[in-house]
N, C-alpha and C positions, 0 to 999 in steps of 0.2 A: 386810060379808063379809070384806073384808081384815084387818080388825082383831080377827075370828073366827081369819082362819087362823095367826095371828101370835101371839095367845094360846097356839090349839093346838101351836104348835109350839113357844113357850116351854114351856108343860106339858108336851110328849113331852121335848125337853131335859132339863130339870130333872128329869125323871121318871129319865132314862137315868143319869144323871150322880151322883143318889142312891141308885140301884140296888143292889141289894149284888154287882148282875153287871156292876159300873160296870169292875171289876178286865179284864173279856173285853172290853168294848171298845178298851179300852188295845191290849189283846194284841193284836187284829186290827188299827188303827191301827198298831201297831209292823211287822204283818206288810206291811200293803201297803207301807210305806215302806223295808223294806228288799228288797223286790220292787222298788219303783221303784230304789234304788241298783244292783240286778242290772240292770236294764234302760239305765240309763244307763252302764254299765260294762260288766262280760264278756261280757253279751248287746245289749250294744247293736248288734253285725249279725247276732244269730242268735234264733232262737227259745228262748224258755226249757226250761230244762231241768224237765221236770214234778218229776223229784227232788229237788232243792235247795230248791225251792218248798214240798214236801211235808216237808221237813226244815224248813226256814224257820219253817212255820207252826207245828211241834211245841214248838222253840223258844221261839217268840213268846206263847205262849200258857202255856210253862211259866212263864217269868221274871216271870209279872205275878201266879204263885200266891201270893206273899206280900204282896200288895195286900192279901188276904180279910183278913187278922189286925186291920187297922185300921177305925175307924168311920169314919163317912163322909166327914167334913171330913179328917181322916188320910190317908185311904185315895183320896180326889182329889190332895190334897197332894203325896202320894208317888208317886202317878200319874203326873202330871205331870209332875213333877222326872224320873221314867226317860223318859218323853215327851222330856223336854227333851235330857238326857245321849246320849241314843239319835241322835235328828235331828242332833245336833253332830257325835258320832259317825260316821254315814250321810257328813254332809257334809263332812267333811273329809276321810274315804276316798274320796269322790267327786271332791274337790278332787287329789287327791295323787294318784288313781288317774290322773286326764286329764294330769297334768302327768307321772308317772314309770309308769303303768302297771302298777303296786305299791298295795297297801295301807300305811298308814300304821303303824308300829309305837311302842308305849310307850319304845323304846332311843332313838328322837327328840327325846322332851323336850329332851331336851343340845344338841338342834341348834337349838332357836328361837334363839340367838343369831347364826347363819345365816340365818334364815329371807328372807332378801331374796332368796336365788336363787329361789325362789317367788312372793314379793310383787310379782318387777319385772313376772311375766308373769299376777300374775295378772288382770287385767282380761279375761285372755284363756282364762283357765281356768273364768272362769265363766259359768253359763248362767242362764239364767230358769226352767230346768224344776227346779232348786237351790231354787227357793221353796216348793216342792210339802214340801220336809222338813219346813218352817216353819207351813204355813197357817193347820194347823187348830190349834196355839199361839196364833199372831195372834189368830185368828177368838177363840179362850177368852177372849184376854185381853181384848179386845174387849166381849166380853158382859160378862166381868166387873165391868167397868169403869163398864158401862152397865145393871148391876143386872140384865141379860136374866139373866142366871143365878145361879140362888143355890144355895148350897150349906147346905144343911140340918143342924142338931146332931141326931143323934141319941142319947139316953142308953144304951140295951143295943142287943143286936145279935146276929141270931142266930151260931152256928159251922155248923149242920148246912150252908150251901153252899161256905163253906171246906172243911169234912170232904169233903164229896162230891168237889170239884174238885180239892184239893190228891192226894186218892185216885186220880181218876184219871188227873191228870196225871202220878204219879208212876209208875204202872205204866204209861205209855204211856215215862215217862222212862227206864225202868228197860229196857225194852226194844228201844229205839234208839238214845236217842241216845251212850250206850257206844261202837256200832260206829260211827257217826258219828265223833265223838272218834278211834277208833283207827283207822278210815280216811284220817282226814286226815292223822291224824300217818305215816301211810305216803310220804309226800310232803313228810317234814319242811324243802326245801330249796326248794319249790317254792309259792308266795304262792297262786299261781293256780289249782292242782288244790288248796291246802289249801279254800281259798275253797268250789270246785266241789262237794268230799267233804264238808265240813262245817260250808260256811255261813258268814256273814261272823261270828255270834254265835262258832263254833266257832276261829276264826282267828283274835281276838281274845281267846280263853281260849286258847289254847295259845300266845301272841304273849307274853301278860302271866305266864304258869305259865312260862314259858323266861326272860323278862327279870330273872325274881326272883332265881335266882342263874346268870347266863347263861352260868359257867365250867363247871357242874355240863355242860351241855349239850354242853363239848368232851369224846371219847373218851376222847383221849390226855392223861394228867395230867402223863409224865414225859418228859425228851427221848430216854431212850432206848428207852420205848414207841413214840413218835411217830417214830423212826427207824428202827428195823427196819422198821414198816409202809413208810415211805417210800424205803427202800432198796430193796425186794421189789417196790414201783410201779418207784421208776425200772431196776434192772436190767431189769424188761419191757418199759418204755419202752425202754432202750437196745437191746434184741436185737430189739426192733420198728420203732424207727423210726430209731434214730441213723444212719441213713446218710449217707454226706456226697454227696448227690445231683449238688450243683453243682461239687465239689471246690473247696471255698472255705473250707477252716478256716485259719484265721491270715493271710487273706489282708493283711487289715490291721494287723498287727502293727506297731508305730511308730508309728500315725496319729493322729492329736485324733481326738475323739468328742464331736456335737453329737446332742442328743435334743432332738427339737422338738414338745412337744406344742399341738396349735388348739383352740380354743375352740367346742365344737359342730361340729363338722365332720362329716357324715354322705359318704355314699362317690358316694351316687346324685348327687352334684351334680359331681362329675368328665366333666366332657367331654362336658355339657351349656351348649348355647346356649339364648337368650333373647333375641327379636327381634337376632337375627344378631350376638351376640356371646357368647364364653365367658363362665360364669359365674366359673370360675377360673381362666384361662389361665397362669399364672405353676405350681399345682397338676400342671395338665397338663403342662405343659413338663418339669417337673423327672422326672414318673412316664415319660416319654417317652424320657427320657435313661437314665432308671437303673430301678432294680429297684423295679415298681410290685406290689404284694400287691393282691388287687381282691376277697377274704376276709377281711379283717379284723375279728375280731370283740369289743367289749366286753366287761368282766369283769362288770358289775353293773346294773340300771335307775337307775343314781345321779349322783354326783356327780365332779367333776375330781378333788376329793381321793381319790376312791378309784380312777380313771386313774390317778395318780401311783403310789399304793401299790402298786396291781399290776404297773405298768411298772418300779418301783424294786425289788422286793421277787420279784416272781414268784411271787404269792401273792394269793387271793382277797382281796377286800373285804369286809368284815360290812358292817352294815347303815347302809347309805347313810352315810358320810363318819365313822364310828363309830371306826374304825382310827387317825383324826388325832385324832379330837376326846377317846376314852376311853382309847387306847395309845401313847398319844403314846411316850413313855419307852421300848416296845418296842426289841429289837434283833433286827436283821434279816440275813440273807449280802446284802441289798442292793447295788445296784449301783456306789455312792461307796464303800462302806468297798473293794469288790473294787479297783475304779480307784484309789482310793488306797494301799491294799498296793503295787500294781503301781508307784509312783510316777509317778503323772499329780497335777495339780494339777486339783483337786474347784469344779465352780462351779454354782451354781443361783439363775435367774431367776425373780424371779417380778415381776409390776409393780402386786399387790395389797398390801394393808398384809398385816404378818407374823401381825398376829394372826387373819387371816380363815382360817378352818380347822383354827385353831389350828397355824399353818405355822412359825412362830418357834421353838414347842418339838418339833416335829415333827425338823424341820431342823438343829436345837441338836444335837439327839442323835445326828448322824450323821455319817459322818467327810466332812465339806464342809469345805473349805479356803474358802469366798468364799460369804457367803449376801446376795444381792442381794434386798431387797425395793422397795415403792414408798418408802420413805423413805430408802434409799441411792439413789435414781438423782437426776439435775438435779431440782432441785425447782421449776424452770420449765420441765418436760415438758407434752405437752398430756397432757390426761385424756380418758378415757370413762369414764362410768360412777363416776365419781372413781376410776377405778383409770387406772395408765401405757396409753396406748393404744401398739398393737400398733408405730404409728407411732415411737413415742421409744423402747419396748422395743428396737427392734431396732438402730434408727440409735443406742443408748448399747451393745448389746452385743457390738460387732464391736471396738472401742476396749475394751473392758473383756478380751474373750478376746485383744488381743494386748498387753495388760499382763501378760495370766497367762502366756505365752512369756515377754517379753524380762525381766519382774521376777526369775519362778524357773525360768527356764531347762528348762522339764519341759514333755512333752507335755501337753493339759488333757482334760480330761471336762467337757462341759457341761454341762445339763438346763436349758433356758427353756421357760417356761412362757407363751403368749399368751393374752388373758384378752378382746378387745376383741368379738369376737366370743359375746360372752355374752348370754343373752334378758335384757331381750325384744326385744335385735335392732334397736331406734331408734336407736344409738351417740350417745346423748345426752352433751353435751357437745363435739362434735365440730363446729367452725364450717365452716361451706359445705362441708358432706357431700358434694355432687356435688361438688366438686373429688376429689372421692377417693375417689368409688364409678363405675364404668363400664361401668353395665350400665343400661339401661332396663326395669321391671320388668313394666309395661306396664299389664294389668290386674288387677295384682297391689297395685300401688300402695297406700301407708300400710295394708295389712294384715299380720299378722301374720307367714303365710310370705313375702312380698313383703319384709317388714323384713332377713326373715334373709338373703333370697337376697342383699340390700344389707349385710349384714354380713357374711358371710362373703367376699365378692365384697374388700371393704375389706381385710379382714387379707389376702384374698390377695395384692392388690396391694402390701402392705407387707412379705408373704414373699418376692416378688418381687425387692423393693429389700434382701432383707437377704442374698441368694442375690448380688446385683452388690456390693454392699459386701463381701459374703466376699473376692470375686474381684477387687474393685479393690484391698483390704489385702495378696493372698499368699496367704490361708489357704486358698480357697478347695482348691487343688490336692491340698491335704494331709489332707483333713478326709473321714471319714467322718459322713455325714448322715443318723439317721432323723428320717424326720417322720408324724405323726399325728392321726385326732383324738380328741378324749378322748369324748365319749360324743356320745349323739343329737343334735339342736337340734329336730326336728320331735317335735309328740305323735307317737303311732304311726300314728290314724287320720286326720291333716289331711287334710282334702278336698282344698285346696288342691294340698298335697303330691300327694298321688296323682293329681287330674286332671293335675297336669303331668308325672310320671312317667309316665303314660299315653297322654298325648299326645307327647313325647319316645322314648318306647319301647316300653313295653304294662302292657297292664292286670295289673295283679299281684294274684295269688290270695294266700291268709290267710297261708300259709307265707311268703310272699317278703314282704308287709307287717311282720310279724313280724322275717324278716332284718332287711330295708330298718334296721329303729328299730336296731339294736345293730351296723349293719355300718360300719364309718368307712373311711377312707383310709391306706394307711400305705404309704412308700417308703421304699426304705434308698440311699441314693449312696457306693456302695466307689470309690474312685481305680483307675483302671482298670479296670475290671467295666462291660461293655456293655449295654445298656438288654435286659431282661428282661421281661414279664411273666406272676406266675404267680396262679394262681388258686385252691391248695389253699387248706382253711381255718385259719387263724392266730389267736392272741390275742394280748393283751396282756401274759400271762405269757411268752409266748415272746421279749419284746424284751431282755431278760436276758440269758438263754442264747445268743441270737443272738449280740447285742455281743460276747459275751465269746468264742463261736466263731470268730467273725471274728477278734477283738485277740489270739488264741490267749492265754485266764488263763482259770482254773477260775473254775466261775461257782457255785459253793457248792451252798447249798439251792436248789431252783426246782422247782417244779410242771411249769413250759413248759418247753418243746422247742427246739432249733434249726428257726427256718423254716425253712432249706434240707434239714432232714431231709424225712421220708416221713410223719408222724405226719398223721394224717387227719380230726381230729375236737377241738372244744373243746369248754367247759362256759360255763355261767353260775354267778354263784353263789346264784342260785334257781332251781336244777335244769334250767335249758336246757341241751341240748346240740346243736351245730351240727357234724356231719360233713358233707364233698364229696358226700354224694348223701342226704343223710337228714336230720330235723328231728325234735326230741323236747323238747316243753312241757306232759308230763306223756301225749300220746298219741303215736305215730311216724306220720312222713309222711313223701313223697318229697319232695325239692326238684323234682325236677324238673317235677312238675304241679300239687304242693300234694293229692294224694290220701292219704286215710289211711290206711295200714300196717293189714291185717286179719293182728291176731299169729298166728289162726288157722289161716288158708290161705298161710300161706309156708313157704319149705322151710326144712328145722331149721339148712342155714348160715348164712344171713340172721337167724333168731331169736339163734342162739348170738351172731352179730357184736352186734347189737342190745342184746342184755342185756351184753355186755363191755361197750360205752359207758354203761351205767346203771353198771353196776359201779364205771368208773374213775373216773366224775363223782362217785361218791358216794364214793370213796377217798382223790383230789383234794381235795377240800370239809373231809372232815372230817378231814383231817392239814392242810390249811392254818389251818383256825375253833382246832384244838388248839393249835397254832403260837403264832397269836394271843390267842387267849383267855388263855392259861397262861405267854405271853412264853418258850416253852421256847429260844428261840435264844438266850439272854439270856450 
């Protein structure tokens, strides 16, 4: 009986598999599996969208119309191979999604030689339900192997079911998915509604039709096209927000300038305890003294190097760490060439080798008087990660900024960069950890978010010690301080994370989870300026313009604003924008409850506010991408 049923089921197999409708099982195989990447991604806490689904399968079913043309051994062959290309596909958006909450793009290639900020976490990015891409591959090759299946020569072959199919796929093609196509592209800045409007197939042809000549895609070709536009932005900008709220421009005039950016640092771990102790208490201390920002919002779902770019430049990021690694050579109104005009003496930290982000040539090109990397500091520092742990970064950089005083006699600009706090969070390398972590995690212990709370917890204590060493040297008293941190450390939806967000404060709705991933920490310390804290929303384009309101010197090109202005609202640069009472990732909500904005039923001042912020994000964006793209500050 069994050896009946196992027959019959090789012969329905074989049967299917030499079909000449072998081509439609593909396509439905393709369909469910990129239904399951929806489900483990953008719907993984909601219900499917019946739409995308319905797009999905029109898709799925077209791309496998040119299977018909071949005979049978052909026509599995090639089957297969999109089988194959597809599921790798699936899985590495999958992979990339949980780690940056982005889709992966073709402009990446260039960055596999990066690709360790991925690999250190990923044991932790992957799941078991990731085999499902896989199975029914295995299972083929399986049978294969084991003769269950064979694949049959056939010599002719009819056309009449290619005719049929390819017929009707293509007036089903002919009739939708056009609008699909130009639905998405209505959202050209925006990963996540491109996704939503037109499917992972359609994001991935519009991802690789844009990468082919990805300059065609800036607006602006010349600098003085891209200037007017940007004049006409900021004169609005200035009659709208330039206020001097705090009366604090030039307050610092004469003073060093330390930019201190952290390594993962998200905001929600400020002034949180953990079985009865801060998790940052050196963090807190400093935001408690001086001017704590508690909106602070990321430029990009990416990487440090493109923190840097936007804090130095005041100007969006392309696509994930692209600005370091394909523009190097770029020239910028950046923040050294301005401090250096001014004569200060230019210094930048990093405790990574110079080649990682391609930071050597990045740096080369810019007016830095002193580029510190991991091969200029003691070469008997301890390590994490083999890069300077935050520990020897800071105990070598307080001797290093007061060579740059008494050598050339000039106030300095800084920018240190601390790296030790990077995923996945184990500060491997670092001999008897609890000596230098002081927090108990509890039962959180050798997990993932437990790792980080012990990393971040670590660099704290050694910003702690670089705040006493300012103070033990002199400088302390004279030194304007921003600090910050460069992008998230948590996925967006750690369980982890949010049970204890929850337990700590409250349960946070889609909107505030969303914040929570792009909201970091940022304090500024003026000499004399008593502890503050505000809570309008800020970026990272604004640390620019800030500095330079403070040091009273023109701060050039910039996108951002003075925080101490009035300016109410930032962007991303995949179409988020984050204002004081509103939320926009492709639909509008309130912050305040996470309800969504019915554009319908509000009154037309609200609408008109609403669409200005669509406006200026899309203003923003595409005079910074032209900027870059076309090198026009050059």
């Amino acid at each position: 009986m069994i050896e009946k049923i196992f027959k019959g089921a090789k012969r329905f197999i074989n049967m299917i598999v030499n079909s000449e409708f072998f081509p439609i099982i593909i396509g439905l195989i393709l369909f469910i599996k990129v239904a399951l990447f929806y489900k483990l991604t953008i719907y993984k806490f909601d219900n499917y969208n019946i739409s995308i689904l319905s797009k999905t399968f029109i898709y799925s079913m077209f791309i496998v119309s040119f299977l018909f043309i071949f005979k049978n051994k052909a026509r599995f062959t090639f089957g297969t191979i999109l089988n194959v290309f597809v599921s790798i596909l699936l899985f590495a958006d999958n992979i990339y999604y949980n780690y940056s909450t982005s889709l992966i793009s073709v402009s990446q290639i260039s960055n596999l030689q990066y690709s360790e900020q991925i690999t250190t976490a990923l044991k932790d990015l992957l799941s078991y339900s990731h085999i499902l891409y896989f199975i029914d591959i295995f299972i083929m090759i399986i049978m294969l192997i084991s003769r269950y299946l064979k694949i049959e020569k056939i010599k002719s072959k009819s056309w009449k079911p290619a005719i049929v199919y390819a017929s009707i796929m293509l007036a089903v093609y002919g009739s939708t998915i056009p609008s699909y196509v130009e639905a998405a592209q209505g959202y050209r800045y925006n990963k996540k509604m491109q996704l939503e409007y037109g499917t992972v197939y359609t994001f991935h042809f519009l991802d690789v039709k844009s990468n082919i000549n990805l300059k065609k895609t800036a607006k602006y070709a010349t600098k003085d096209d891209v200037m007017a536009e940007y004049n006409e932005l900021k004169n609005m900008y200035n009659q709208n927000y330039e206020n001097d709220v705090y009366n604090l421009k030039g307050i610092a005039e004469g003073k060093n300038v330390i930019v201190l950016q952290l390594e993962s640092f998200q905001n929600f771990l400020l002034f949180k305890e953990i079985n009865g102790k801060e998790i940052t208490p050196n963090l807190n201390k400093f935001m408690k003294e001086n001017i704590y920002f508690s909106n602070m919002m990321i430029q990009s779902y990416s990487t440090t190097a493109d923190s840097e770019h936007s804090t130095m430049t005041s100007l969006y990021p392309l696509e994930n760490g692209m600005a370091f690694a394909q523009y190097s050579s770029n020239k910028y109104d950046d923040f050294y060439k301005i401090y250096k005009n001014a004569g200060y003496y230019t210094i930048y930290m990093h405790g990574n080798e110079s080649s990682f982000w391609n930071r050597r040539n990045v740096y080369g090109h810019l007016d830095i008087d002193e580029l510190d990397f991991l091969e200029d500091f003691d070469q008997d520092s301890k390590l994490i990660n083999n890069w300077l742990s935050d520990e020897s970064l800071f105990e070598q950089a307080v001797p290093k900024l007061q060579s740059a005083i008494e050598e050339n006699g000039k106030l300095f600009f800084a920018s240190i960069i601390a790296a030790s706090s990077h995923n996945a969070f184990d500060l491997p390398g670092l001999e008897n950890k609890y000596d230098y972590v002081d927090i108990d995690v509890g039962e959180y212990k050798d997990t993932y978010f437990g790792n980080y709370l012990e990393a971040v917890n670590y660099t704290d204590k050694q910003f702690g010690m670089f705040i006493e060493k300012l103070k033990e040297s002199g400088l302390y008293d004279d030194i304007v301080i921003v600090v910050f941190g460069d992008h998230y450390g948590m996925q967006m939806y750690n369980y982890e994370m949010l049970d204890f967000i929850e337990e700590k404060d409250h349960r946070y709705d889609t909107v505030e989870v969303e914040i929570n991933y792009i909201n970091v920490p940022f304090g500024i310390r003026i000499p004399g300026v008593e502890h503050m804290e505000i809570s309008k929303t800020i970026s990272k384009l604004d640390i620019k313009p800030t500095l330079c309101f403070l040091t009273g010197l023109e701060d050039g090109f910039s996108i951002g604003t003075s925080v101490f202005g009035d300016k109410d609202f930032v962007c991303l640069n995949n179409g988020i924008i984050v204002t004081n009472d509103y939320y926009y990732n492709g639909n509008w909500f309130y912050r305040e409850n996470g309800e969504q904005i019915d554009l319908e039923n509000i009154d037309s001042e609200l609408k008109q506010k609403l669409d200005y912020y669509i406006q200026c994000m899309d203003k923003e964006i595409t005079i910074s991408n032209s900027v870059i793209l076309n090198n026009l500050l050059k």
